[in-house]
N, CA, C and O atoms as CSV, one atom per row, in Angstrom:
chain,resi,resn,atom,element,x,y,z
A,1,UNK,N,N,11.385,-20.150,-3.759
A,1,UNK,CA,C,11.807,-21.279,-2.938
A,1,UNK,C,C,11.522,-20.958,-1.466
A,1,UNK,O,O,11.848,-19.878,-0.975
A,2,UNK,N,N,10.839,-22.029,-0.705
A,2,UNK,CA,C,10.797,-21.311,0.436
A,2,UNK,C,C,11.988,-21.626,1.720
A,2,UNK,O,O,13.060,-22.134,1.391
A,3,UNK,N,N,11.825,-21.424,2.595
A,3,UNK,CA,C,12.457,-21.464,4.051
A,3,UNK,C,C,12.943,-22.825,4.323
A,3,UNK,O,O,12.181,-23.721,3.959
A,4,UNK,N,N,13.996,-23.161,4.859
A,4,UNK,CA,C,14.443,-24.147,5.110
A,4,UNK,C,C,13.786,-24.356,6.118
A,4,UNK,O,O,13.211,-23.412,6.661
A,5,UNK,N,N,13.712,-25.514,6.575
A,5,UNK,CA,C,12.793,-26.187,7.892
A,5,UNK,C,C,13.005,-26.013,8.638
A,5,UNK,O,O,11.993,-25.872,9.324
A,6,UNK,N,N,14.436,-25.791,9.515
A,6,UNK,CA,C,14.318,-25.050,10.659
A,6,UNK,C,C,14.326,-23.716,11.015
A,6,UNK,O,O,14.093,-23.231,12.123
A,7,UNK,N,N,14.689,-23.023,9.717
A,7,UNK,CA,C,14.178,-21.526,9.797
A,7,UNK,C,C,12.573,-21.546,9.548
A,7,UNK,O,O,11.958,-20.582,10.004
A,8,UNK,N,N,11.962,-22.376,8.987
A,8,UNK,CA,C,10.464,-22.074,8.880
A,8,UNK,C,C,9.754,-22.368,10.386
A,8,UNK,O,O,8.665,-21.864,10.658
A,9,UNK,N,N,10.545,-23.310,11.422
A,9,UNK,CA,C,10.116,-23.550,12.577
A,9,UNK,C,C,10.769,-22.120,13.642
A,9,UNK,O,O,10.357,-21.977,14.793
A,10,UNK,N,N,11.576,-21.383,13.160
A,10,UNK,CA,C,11.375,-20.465,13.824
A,10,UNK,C,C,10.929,-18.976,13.552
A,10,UNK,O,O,10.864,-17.892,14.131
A,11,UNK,N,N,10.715,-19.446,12.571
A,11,UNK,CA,C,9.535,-18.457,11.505
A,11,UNK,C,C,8.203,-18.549,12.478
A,11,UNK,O,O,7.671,-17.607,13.065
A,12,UNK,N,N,7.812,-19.917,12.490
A,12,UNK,CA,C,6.532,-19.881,13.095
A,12,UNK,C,C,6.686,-19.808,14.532
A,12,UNK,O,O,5.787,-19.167,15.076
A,13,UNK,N,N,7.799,-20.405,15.495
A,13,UNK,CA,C,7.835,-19.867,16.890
A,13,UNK,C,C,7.881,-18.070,16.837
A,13,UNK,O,O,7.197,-17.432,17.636
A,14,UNK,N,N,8.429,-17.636,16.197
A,14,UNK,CA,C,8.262,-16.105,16.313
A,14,UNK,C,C,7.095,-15.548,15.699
A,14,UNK,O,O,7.354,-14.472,15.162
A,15,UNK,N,N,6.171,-15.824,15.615
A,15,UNK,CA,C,5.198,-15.830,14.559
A,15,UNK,C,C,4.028,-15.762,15.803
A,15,UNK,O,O,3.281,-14.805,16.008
A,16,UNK,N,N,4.077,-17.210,16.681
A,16,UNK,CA,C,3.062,-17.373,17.572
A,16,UNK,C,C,3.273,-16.756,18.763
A,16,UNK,O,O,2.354,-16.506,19.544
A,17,UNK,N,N,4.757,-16.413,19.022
A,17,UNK,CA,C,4.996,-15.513,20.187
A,17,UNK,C,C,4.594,-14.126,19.852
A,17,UNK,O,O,4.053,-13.534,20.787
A,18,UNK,N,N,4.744,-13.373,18.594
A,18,UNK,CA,C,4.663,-11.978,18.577
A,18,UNK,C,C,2.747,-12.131,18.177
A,18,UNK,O,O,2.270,-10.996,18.162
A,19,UNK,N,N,2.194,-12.689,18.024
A,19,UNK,CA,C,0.974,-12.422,17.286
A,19,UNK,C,C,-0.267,-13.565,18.145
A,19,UNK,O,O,-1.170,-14.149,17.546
A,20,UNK,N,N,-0.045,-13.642,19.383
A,20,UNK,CA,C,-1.058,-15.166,19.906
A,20,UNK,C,C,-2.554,-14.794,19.140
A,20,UNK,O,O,-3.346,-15.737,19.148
A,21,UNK,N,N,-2.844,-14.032,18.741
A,21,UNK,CA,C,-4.618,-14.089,18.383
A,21,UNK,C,C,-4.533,-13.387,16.966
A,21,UNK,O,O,-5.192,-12.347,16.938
A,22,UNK,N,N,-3.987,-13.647,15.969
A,22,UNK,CA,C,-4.046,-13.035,14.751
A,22,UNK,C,C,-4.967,-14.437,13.821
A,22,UNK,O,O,-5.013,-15.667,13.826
A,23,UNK,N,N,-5.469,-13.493,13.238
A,23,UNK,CA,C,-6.421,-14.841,12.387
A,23,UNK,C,C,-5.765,-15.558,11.809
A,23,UNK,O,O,-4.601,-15.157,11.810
A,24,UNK,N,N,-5.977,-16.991,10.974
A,24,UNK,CA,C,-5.126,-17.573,10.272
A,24,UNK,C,C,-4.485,-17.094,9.188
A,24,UNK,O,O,-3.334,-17.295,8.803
A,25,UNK,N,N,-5.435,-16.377,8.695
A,25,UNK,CA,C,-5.624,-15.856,6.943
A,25,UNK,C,C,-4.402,-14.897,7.095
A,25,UNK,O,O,-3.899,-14.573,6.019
A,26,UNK,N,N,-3.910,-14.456,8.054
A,26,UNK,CA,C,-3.705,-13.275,8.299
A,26,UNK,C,C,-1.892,-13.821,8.418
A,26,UNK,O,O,-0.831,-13.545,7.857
A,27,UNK,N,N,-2.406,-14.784,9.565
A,27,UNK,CA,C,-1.064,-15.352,10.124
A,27,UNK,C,C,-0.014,-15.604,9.031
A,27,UNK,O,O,1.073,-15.042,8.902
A,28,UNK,N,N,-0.757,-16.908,8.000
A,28,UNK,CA,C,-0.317,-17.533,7.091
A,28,UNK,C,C,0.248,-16.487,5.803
A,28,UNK,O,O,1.052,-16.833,4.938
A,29,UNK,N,N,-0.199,-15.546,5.887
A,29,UNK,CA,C,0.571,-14.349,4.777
A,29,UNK,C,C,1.728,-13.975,5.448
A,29,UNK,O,O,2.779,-13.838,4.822
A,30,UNK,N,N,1.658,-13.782,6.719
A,30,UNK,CA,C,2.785,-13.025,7.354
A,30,UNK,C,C,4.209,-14.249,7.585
A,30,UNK,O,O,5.430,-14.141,7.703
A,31,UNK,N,N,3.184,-15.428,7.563
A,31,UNK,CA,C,4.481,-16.152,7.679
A,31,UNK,C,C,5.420,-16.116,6.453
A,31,UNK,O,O,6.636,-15.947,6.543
A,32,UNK,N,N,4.638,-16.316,5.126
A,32,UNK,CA,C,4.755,-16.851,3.845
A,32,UNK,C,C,6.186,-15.810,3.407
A,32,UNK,O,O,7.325,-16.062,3.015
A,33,UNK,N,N,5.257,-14.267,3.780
A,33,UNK,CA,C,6.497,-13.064,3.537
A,33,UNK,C,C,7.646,-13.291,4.580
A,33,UNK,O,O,8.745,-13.056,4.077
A,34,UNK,N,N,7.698,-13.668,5.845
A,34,UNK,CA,C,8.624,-13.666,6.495
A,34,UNK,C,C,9.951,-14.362,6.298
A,34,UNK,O,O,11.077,-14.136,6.741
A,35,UNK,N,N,9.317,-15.534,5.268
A,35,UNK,CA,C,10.267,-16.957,4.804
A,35,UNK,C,C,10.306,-16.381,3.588
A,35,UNK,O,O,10.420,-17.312,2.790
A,36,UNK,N,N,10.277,-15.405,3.036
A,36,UNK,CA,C,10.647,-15.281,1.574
A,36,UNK,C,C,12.068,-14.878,1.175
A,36,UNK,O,O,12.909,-14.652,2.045
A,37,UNK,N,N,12.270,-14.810,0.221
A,37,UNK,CA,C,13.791,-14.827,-0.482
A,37,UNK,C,C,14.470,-13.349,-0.062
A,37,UNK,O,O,15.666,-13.391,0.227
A,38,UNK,N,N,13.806,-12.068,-0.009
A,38,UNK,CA,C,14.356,-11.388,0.590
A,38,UNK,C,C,14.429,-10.889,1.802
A,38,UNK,O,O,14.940,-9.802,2.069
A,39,UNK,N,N,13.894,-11.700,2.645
A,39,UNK,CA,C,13.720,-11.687,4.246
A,39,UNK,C,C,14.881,-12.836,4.727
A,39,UNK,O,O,14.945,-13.001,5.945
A,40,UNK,N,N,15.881,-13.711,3.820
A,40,UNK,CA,C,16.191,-14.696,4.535
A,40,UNK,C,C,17.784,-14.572,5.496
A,40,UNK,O,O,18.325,-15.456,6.160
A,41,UNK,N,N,18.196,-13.260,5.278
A,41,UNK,CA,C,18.989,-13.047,5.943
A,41,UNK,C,C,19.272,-12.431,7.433
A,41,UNK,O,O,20.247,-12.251,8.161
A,42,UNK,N,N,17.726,-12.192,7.470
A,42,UNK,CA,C,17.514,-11.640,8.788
A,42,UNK,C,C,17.073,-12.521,9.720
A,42,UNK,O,O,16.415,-13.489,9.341
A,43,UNK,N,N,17.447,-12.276,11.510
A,43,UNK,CA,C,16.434,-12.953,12.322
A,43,UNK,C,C,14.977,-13.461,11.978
A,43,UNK,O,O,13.901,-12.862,11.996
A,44,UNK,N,N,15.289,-14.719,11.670
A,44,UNK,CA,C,13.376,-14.840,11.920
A,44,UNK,C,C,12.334,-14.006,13.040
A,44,UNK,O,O,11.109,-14.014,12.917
A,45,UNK,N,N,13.034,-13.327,14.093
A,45,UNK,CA,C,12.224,-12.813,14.800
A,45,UNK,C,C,12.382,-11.250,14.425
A,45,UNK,O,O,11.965,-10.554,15.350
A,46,UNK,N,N,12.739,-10.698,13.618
A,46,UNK,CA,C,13.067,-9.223,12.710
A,46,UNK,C,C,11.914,-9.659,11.670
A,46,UNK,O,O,10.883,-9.027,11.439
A,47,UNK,N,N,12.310,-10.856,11.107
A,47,UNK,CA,C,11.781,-11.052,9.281
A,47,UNK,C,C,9.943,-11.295,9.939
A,47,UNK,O,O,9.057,-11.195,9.090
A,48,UNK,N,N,9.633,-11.521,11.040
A,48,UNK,CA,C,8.239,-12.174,11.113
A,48,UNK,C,C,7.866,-10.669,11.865
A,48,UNK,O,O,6.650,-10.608,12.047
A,49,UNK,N,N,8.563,-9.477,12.335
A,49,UNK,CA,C,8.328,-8.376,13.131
A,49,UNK,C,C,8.005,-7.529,11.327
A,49,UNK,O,O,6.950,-7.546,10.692
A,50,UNK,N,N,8.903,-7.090,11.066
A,50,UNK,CA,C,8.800,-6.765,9.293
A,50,UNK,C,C,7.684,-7.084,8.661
A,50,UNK,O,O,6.789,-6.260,8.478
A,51,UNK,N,N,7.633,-8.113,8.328
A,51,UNK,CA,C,6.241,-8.754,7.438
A,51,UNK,C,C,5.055,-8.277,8.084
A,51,UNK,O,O,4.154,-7.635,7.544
A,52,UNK,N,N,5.146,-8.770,9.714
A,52,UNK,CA,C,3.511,-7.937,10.131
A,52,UNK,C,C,3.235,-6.646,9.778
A,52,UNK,O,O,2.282,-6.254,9.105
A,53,UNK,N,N,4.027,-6.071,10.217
A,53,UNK,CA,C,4.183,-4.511,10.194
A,53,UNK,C,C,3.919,-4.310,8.361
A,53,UNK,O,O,3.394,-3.329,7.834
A,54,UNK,N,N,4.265,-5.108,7.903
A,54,UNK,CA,C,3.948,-5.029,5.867
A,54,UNK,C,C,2.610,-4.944,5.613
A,54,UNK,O,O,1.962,-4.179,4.899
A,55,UNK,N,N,2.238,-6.061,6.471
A,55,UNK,CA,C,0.891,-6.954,6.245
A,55,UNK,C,C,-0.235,-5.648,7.076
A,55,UNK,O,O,-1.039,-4.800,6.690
A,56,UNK,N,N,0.110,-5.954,7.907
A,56,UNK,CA,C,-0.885,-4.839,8.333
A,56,UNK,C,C,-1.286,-3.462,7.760
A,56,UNK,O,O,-2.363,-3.032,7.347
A,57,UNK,N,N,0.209,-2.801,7.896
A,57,UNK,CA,C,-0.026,-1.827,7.427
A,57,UNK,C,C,-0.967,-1.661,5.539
A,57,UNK,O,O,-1.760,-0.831,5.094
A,58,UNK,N,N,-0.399,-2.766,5.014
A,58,UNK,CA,C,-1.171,-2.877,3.344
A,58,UNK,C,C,-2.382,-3.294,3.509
A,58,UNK,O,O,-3.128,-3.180,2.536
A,59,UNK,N,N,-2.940,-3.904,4.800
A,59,UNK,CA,C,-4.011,-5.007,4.307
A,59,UNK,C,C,-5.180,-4.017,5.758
A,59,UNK,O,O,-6.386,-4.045,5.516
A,60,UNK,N,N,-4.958,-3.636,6.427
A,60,UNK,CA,C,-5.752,-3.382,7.232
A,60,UNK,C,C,-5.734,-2.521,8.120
A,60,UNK,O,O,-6.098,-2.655,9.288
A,61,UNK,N,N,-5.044,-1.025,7.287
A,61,UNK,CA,C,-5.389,0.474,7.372
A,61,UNK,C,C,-5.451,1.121,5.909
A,61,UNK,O,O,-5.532,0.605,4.794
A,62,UNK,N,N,-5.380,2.475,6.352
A,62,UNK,CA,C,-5.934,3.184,5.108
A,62,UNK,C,C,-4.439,3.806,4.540
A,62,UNK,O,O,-4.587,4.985,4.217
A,63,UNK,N,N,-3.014,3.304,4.333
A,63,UNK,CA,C,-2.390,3.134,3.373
A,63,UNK,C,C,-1.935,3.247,2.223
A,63,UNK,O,O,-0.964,3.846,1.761
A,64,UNK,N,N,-3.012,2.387,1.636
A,64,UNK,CA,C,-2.904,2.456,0.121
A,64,UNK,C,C,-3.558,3.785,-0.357
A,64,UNK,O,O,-3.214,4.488,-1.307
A,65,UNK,N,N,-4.608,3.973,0.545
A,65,UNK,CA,C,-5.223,5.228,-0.201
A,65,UNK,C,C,-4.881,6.376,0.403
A,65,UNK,O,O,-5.444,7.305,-0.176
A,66,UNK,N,N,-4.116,6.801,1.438
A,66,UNK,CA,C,-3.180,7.726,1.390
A,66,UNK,C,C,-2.318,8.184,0.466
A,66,UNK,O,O,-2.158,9.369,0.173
A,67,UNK,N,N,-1.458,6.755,-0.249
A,67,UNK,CA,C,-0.494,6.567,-1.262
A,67,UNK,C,C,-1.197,6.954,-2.738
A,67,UNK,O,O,-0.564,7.453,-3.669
A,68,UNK,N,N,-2.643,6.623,-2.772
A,68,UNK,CA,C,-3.292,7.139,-3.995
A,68,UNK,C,C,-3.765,8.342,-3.469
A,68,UNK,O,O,-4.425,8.835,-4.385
A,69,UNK,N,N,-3.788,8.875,-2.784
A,69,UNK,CA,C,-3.884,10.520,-2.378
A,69,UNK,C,C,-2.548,11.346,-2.459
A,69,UNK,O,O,-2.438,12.477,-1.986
A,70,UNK,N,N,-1.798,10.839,-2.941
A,70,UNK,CA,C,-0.428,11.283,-3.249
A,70,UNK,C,C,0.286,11.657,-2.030
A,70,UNK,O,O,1.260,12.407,-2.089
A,71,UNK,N,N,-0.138,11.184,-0.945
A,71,UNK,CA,C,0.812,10.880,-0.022
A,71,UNK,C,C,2.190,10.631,-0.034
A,71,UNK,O,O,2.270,9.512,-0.539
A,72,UNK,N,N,3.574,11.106,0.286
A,72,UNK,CA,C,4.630,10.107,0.782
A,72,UNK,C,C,4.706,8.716,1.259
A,72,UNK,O,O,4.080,8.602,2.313
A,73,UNK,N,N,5.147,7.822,0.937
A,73,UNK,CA,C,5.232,6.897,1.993
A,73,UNK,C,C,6.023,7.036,2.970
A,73,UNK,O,O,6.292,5.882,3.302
A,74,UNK,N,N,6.743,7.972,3.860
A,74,UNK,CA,C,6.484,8.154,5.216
A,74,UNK,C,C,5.651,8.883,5.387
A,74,UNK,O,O,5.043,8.793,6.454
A,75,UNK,N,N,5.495,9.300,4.996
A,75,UNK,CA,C,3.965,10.209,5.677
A,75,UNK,C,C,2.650,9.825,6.000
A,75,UNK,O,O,1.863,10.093,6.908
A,76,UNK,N,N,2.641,8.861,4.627
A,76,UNK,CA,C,1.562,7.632,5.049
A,76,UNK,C,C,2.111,6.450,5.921
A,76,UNK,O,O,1.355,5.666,6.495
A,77,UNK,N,N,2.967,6.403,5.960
A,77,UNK,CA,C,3.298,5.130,7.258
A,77,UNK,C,C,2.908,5.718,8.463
A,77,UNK,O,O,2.204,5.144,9.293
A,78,UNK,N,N,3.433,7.062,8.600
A,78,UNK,CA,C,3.164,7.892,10.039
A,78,UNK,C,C,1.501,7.715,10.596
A,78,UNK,O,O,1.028,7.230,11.624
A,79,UNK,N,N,0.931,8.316,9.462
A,79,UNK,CA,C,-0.719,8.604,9.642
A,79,UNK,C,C,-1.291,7.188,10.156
A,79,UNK,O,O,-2.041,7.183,11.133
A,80,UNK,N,N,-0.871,5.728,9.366
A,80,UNK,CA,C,-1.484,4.941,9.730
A,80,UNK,C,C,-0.848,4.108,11.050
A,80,UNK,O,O,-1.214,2.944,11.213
A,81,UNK,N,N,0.018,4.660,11.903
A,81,UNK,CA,C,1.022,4.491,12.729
A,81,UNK,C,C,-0.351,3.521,13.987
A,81,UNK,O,O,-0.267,2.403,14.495
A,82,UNK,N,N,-1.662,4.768,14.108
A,82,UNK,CA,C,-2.264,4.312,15.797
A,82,UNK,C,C,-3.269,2.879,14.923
A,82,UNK,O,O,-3.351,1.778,15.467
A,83,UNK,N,N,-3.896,3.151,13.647
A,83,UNK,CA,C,-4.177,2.341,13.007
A,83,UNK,C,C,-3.831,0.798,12.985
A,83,UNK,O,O,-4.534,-0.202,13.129
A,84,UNK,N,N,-2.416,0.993,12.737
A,84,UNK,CA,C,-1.822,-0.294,12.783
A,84,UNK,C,C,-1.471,-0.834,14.316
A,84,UNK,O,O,-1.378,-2.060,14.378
A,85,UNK,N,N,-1.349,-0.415,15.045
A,85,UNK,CA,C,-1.027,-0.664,16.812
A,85,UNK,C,C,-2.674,-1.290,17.193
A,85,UNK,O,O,-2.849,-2.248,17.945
A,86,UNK,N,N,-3.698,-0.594,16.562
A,86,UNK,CA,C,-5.017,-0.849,17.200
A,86,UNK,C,C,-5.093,-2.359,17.090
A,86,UNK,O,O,-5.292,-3.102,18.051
A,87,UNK,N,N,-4.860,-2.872,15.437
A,87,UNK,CA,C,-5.280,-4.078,14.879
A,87,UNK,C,C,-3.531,-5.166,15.761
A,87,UNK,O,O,-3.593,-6.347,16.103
A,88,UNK,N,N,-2.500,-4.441,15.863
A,88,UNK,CA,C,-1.463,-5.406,16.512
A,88,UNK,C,C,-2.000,-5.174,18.068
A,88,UNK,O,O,-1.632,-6.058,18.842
A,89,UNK,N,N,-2.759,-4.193,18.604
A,89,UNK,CA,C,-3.349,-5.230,20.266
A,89,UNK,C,C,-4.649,-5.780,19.935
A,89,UNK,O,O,-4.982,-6.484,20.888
A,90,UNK,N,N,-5.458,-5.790,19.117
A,90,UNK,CA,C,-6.600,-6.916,19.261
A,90,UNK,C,C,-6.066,-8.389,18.644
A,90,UNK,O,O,-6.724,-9.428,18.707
A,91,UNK,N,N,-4.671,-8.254,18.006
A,91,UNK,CA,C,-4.539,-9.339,18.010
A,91,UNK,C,C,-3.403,-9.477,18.993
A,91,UNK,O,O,-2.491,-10.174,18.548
A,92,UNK,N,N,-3.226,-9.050,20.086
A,92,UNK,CA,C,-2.435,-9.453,21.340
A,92,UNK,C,C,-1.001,-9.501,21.388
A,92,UNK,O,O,-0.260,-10.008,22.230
A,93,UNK,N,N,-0.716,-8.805,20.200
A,93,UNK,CA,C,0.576,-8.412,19.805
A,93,UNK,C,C,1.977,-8.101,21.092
A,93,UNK,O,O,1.841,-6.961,21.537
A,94,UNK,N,N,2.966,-8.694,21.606
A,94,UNK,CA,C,3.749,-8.421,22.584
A,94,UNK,C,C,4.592,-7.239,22.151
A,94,UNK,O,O,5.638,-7.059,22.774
A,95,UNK,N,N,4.214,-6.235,20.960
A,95,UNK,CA,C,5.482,-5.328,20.572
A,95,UNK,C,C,4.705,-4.357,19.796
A,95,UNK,O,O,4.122,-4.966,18.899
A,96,UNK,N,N,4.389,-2.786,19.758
A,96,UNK,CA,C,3.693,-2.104,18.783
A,96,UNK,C,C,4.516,-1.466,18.267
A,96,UNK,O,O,5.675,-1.414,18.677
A,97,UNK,N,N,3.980,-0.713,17.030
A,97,UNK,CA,C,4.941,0.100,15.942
A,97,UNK,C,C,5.272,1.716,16.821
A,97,UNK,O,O,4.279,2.212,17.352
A,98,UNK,N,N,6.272,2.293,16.924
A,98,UNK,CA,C,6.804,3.339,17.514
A,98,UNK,C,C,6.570,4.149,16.676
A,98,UNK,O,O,6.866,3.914,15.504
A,99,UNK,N,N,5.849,5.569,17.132
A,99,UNK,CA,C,6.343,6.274,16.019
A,99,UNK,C,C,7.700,6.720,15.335
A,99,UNK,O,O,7.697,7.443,14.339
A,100,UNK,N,N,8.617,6.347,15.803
A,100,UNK,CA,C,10.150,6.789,15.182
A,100,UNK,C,C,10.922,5.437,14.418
A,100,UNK,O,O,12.052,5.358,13.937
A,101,UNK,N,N,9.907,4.496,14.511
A,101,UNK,CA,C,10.360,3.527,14.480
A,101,UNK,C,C,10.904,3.343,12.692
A,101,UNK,O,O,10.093,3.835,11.907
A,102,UNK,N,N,11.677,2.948,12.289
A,102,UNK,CA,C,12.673,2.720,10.785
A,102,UNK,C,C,12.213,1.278,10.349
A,102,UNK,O,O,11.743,0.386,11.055
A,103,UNK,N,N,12.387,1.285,9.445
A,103,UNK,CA,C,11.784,-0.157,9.311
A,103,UNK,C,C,13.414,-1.060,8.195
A,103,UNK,O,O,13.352,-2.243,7.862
């Protein structure tokens, strides 16, 4: 079920403030997870910070194959830490991942 309508409108105001140049393809996943059933208790501006940080990190660093290198997943979150910051400033991102940062 998705997002009620005015949480989906501030799904997407936090969405276009944290991300002004993220592709659509890209956008529209992050929104989709942000409005999902176990994101709905949080700030929309937490639940749309979360999801990127999901999205990115699964979809456009090396991640998964850390994790099939028998990586930790912190350990692989760490490694792909500058990875994921690179792709959140080309898309003009107002906030990057810390390294200490908890999710």
């Amino acid at each position: 079920m998705s997002a009620p309508t005015g949480r989906r409108r501030a799904i997407a105001k936090a969405l276009t403030a944290l991300l002004p140049l993220a592709p659509y393809a890209d956008m529209e996943k992050i929104r989709a997870d942000a409005g999902s059933v176990h994101m709905k208790t949080l700030p929309p501006t937490i639940a749309v910070w979360l999801a990127t940080i999901a999205h990115v990190r699964h979809v456009h660093t090396d991640y998964e194959k850390l994790l099939a290198e028998g990586y930790d997943r912190d350990s692989a979150r760490f490694f792909v830490i500058e990875q994921t910051n690179i792709v959140l400033t080309r898309w003009r991102a107002t906030r990057l991942l810390g390294a200490d940062e908890e999710e």
